[in-house]
C-alpha positions in Angstrom: 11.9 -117.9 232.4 8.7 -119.7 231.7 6.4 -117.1 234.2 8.5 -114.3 232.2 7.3 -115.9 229.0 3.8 -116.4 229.9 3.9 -112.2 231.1 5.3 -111.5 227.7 2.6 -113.5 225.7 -0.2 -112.0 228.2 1.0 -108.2 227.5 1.1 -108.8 223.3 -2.3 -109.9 223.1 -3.4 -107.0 225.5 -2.1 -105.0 223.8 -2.2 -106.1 219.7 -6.2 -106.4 220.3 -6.1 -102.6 220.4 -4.0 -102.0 217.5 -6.8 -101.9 214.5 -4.2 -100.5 212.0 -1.5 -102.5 212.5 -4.2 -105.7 213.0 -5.7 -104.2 208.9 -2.0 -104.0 207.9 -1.5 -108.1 208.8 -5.0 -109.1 206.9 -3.7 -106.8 204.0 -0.7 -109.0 203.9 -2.6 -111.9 203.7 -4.9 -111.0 201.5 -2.2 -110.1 198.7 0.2 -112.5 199.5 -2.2 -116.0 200.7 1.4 -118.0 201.7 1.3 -115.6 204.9 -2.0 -116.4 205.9 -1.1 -120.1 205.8 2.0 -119.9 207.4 -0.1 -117.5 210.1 -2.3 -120.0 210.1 -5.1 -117.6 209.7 -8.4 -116.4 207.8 -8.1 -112.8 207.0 -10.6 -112.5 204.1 -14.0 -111.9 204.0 -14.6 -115.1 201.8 -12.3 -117.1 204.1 -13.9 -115.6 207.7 -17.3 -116.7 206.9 -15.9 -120.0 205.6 -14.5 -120.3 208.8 -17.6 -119.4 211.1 -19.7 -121.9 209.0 -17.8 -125.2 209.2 -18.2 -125.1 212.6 -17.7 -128.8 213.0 -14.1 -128.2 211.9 -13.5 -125.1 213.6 -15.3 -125.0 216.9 -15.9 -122.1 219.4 -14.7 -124.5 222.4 -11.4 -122.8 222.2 -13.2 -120.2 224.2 -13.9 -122.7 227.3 -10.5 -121.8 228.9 -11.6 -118.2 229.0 -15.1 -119.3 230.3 -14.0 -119.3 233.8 -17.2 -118.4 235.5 -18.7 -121.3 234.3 -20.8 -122.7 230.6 -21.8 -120.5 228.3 -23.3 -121.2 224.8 -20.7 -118.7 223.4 -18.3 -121.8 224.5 -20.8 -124.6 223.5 -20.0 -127.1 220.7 -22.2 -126.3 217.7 -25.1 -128.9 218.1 -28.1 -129.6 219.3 -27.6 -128.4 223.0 -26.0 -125.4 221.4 -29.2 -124.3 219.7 -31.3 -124.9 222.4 -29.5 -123.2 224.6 -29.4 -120.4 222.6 -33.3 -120.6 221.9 -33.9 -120.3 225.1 -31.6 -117.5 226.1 -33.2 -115.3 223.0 -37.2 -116.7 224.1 -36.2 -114.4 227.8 -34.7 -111.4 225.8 -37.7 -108.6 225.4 -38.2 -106.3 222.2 -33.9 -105.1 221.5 -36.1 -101.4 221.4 -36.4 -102.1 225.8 -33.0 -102.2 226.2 -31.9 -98.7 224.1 -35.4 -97.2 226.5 -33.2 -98.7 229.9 -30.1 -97.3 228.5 -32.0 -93.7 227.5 -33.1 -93.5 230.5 -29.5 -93.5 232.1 -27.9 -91.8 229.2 -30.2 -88.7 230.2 -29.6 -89.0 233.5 -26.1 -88.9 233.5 -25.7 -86.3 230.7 -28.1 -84.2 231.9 -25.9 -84.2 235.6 -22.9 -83.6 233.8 -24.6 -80.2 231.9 -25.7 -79.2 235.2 -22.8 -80.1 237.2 -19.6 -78.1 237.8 -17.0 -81.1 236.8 -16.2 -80.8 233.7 -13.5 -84.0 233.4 -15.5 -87.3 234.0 -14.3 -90.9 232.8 -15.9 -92.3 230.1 -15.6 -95.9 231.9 -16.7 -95.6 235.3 -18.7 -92.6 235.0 -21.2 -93.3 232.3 -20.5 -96.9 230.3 -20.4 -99.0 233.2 -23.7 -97.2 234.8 -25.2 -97.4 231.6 -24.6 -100.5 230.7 -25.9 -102.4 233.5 -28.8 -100.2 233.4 -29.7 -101.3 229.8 -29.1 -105.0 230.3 -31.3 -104.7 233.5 -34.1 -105.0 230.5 -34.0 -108.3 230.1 -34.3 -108.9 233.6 -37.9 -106.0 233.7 -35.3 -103.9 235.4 -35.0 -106.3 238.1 -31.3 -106.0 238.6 -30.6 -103.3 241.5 -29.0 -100.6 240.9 -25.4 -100.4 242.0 -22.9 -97.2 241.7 -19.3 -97.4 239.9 -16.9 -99.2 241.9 -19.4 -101.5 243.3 -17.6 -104.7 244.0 -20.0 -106.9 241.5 -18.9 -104.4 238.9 -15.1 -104.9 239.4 -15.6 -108.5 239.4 -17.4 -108.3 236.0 -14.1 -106.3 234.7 -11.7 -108.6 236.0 -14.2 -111.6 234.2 -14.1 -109.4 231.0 -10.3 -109.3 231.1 -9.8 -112.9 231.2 -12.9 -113.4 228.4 -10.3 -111.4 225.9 -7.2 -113.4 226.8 -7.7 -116.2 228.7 -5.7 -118.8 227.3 -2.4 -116.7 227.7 -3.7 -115.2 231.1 -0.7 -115.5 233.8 -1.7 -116.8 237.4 -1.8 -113.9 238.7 -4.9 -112.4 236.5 -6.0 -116.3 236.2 -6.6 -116.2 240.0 -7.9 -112.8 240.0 -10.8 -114.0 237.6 -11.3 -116.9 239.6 -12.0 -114.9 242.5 -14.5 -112.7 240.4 -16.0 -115.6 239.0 -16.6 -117.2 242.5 -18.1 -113.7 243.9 -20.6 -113.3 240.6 -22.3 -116.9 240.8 -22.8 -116.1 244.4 -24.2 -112.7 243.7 -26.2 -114.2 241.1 -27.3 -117.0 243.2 -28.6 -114.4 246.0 -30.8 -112.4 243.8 -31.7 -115.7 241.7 -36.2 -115.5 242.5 -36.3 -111.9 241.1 -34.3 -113.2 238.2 -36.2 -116.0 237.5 -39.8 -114.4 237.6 -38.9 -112.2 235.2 -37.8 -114.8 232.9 -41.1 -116.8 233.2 -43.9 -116.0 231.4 -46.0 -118.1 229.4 -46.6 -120.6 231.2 -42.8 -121.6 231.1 -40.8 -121.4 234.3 -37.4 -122.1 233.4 -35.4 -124.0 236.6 -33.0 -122.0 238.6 -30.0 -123.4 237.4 -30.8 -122.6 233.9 -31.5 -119.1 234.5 -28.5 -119.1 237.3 -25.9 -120.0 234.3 -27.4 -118.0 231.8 -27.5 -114.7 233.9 -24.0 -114.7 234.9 -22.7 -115.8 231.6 -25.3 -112.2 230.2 -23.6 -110.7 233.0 -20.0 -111.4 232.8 -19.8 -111.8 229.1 -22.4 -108.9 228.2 -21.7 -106.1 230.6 -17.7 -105.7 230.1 -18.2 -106.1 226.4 -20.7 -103.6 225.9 -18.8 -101.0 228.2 -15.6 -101.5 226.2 -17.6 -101.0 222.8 -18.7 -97.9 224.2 -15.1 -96.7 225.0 -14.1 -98.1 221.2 -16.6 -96.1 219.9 -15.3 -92.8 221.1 -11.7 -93.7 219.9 -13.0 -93.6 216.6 -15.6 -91.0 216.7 -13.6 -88.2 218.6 -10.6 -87.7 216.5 -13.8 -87.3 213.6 -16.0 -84.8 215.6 -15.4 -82.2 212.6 -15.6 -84.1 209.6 -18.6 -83.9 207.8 -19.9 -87.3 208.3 -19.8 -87.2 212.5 -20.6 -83.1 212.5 -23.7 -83.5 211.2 -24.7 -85.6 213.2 -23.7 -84.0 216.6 -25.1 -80.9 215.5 -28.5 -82.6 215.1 -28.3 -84.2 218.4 -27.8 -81.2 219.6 -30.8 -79.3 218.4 -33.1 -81.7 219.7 -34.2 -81.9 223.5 -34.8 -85.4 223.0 -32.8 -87.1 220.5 -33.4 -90.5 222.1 -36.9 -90.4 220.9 -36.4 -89.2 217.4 -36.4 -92.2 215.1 -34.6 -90.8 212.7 -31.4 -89.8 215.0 -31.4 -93.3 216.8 -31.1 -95.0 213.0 -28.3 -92.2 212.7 -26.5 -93.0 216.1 -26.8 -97.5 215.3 -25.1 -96.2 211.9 -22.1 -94.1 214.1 -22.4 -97.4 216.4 -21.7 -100.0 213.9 -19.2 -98.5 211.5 -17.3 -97.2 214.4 -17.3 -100.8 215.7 -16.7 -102.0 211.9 -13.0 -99.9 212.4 -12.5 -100.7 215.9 -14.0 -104.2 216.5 -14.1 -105.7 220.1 -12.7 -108.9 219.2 -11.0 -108.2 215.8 -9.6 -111.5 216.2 -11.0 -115.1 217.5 -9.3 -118.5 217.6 -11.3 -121.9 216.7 -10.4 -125.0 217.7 -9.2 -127.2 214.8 -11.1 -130.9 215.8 -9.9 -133.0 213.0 -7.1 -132.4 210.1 -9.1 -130.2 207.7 -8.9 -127.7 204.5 -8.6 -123.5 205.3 -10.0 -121.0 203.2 -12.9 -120.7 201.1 -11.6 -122.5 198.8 -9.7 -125.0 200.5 -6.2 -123.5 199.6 -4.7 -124.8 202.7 -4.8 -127.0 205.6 -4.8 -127.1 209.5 -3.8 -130.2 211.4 -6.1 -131.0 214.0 -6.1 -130.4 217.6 -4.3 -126.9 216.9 -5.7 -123.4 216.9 -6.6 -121.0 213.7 -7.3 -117.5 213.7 -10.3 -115.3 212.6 -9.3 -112.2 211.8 -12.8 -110.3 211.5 -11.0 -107.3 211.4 -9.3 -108.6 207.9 -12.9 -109.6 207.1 -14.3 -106.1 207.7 -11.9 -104.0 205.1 -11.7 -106.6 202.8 -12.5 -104.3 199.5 -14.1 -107.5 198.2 -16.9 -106.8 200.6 -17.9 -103.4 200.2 -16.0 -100.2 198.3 -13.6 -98.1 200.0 -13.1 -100.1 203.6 -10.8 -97.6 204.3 -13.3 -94.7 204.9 -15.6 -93.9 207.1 -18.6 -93.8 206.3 -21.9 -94.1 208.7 -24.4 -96.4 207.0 -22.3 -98.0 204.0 -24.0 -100.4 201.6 -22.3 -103.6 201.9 -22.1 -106.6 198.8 -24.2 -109.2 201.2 -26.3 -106.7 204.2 -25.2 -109.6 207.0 -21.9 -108.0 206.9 -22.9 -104.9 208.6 -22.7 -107.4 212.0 -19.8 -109.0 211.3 -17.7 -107.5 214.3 -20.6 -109.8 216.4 -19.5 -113.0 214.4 -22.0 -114.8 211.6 -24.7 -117.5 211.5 -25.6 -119.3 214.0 -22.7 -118.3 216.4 -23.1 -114.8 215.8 -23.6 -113.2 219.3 -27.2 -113.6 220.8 -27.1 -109.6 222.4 -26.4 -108.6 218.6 -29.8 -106.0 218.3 -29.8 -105.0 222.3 -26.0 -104.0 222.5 -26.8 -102.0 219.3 -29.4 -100.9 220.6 -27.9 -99.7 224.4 -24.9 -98.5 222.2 -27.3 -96.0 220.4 -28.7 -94.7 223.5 -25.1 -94.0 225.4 -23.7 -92.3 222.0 -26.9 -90.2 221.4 -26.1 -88.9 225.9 -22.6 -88.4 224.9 -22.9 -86.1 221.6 -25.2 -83.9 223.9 -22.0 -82.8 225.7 -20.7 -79.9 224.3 -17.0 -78.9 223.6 -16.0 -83.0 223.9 -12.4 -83.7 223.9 -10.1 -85.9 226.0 -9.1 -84.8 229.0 -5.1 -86.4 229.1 -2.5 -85.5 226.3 -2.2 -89.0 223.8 0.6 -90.8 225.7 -2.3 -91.2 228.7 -5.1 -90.9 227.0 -6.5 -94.1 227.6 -6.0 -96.8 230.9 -5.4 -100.5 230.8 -6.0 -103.2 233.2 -4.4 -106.0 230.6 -6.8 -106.1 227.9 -9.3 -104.0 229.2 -10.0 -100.5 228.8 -10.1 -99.0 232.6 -10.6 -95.6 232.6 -10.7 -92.4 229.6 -11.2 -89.7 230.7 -13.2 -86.7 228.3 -13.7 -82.9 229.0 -16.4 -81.0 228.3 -16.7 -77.3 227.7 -19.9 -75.5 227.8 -20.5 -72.3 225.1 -18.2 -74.4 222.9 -18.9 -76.8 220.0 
């Protein structure tokens, strides 16, 4: 009974994660009726989210370490001193967010162009052009150092299988639990191998940072960074697709689509960030987050209720992003919205000083992957809606599109 439990908790987070209306629908609750969200023991307005993220000495972001299986990462760090530093020093290694979007241009045109030229006209979205892409455009932080590796490469399955358990690894069963330790296991060691390459592109300035340093830091880029930005991608698409003809996504496919190079066109990549991050606004990655509750403490903005300590509280960023107190009309889409406070237009990457350090470069690769895709013409998904889109738990594993030349 207990393995049967554990199986049933594992396959309702998979699978609530990518339920954004039914996710809204709970927040909504909770916002008109605040009794819910204390008995749910959960922040679901915008006010009460950013409370939240900001008394991180109350709520703390070690409730990710049992999901941080391939070993420390300052997503997982208590907020403090080695916290900031860490974080310093991962940023001081990042170049310009712009040389990431040029990596991830550069295989966006590569791969759309091959699909124009090509006679398949069914390819997945996953392993076919995210995962490529992806790695491609995080190889910038590294001066393109990483090698280039082909979908199903083994390094890439094990950063799925690490992405998996980053999503749900507190209710993982054994099963995927020893699966990601395996993964985890096989990514240190790749990372390990290639380590000199790795770490002379991370020293300049006279500072060579030691190996283990850069060691912990590229996997957790790796593991954390890669899966997350190849399941934005797919997100993206679930929101954009079902749009193609309405007004505020058809003008901007038609544009794309005029230009021979849309990548360099200022203009289209602010257009493509604004499809990125209101797509991403309906259909967060994480649109919810636990914190660790370290001592008994007050919830809400406002203190309104309580949490005892040593238990978990929920974030529901989702709630936080169609809060109406936030911005007007949460409901619609709309591509560059005017938000009350501007920070909210990266909420879906968390706030302050725990807001995710890839923010500007996964915006920026994001951009570059959308602007190849809108270049295919006649878009639409492959597979009728009832297998539309794969799962492996959590995780998006395959979604498949079609595209059909001499059609719009």
């Amino acid at each position: 009974m207990r393995a049967l439990g554990a199986r049933l908790r594992y396959r309702g987070v998979a699978a609530i994660i990518h339920q954004p209306d039914l996710l809204r629908l709970l927040a909504w609750v909770a916002r008109k009726q605040p009794w819910f969200g204390r008995l749910i023991q959960a922040a679901a307005t915008r006010a009460d989210v950013v409370s939240t993220f900001e008394r991180s000495l109350a709520f703390s972001s070690v409730s990710h370490r049992p999901n941080l299986i391939a070993g420390d990462f300052v997503i997982g760090m208590e907020t403090g001193v080695r916290h900031a530093a860490e974080r310093a020093l991962l940023q001081a290694q990042f170049p310009p967010a712009q040389d990431f979007g040029a990596h991830a241009a550069a295989e966006a045109r590569r791969r759309s162009d091959a699909l124009l030229a090509g006679p398949a006209r069914v390819f997945d979205l996953i392993d076919d052009y995210m995962v490529p892409l992806a790695w491609q455009g995080i190889s910038g932080a590294f001066g393109a150092r990483l090698p280039h590796l082909e979908p199903g490469d083994p390094m890439l399955m094990n950063l799925r299988y690490l992405g998996a358990h980053l999503i749900v690894g507190p209710v993982a069963t054994e099963a995927v639990q020893k699966r990601a330790r395996e993964s985890a296991a096989e990514v240190n060691a790749w990372v390990r191998w290639h380590i000199e390459p790795l770490r002379e592109a991370w020293t300049h300035d006279g500072f060579a940072p030691d190996r283990e340093a850069v060691a912990r830091n590229v996997v957790g880029m790796l593991w954390v960074g890669h899966p997350a930005t190849t399941q934005s991608g797919a997100l993206v698409m679930q929101e954009l697709l079902p749009r193609w003809r309405h007004p505020e996504v058809a003008e901007f496919v038609e544009r794309v689509r005029r230009h021979d190079d849309p990548w360099s066109d200022p203009s289209l990549r602010q257009q493509a960030r604004d499809q990125v991050l209101e797509a991403l606004r309906m259909r967060p990655p994480f649109p919810i987050l636990t914190r660790a509750v370290k001592r008994d403490t007050l919830t809400g903005a406002h203190g309104e209720g309580s949490a005892k300590g040593g238990g978990r509280y929920t974030v529901m960023g989702i709630g936080a992003m169609s809060d109406p107190a936030a911005m007007q009309d949460p409901e619609a889409f709309r591509p560059g919205r005017q938000f009350k406070d501007p920070r909210d237009r990266f909420l879906m990457f968390g706030w302050g000083a725990r807001q995710c350090p890839g923010r500007d470069p996964v915006v920026e690769i994001l951009a570059s992957a959308l602007l190849g895709i809108v270049r295919l013409p006649g878009l639409d998904w492959a597979d009728p809606p009832w297998r539309r889109v794969q799962f492996d738990g959590p995780i998006i594993s395959g979604l498949r599109l079609r595209l059909r030349p001499g059609k719009g």
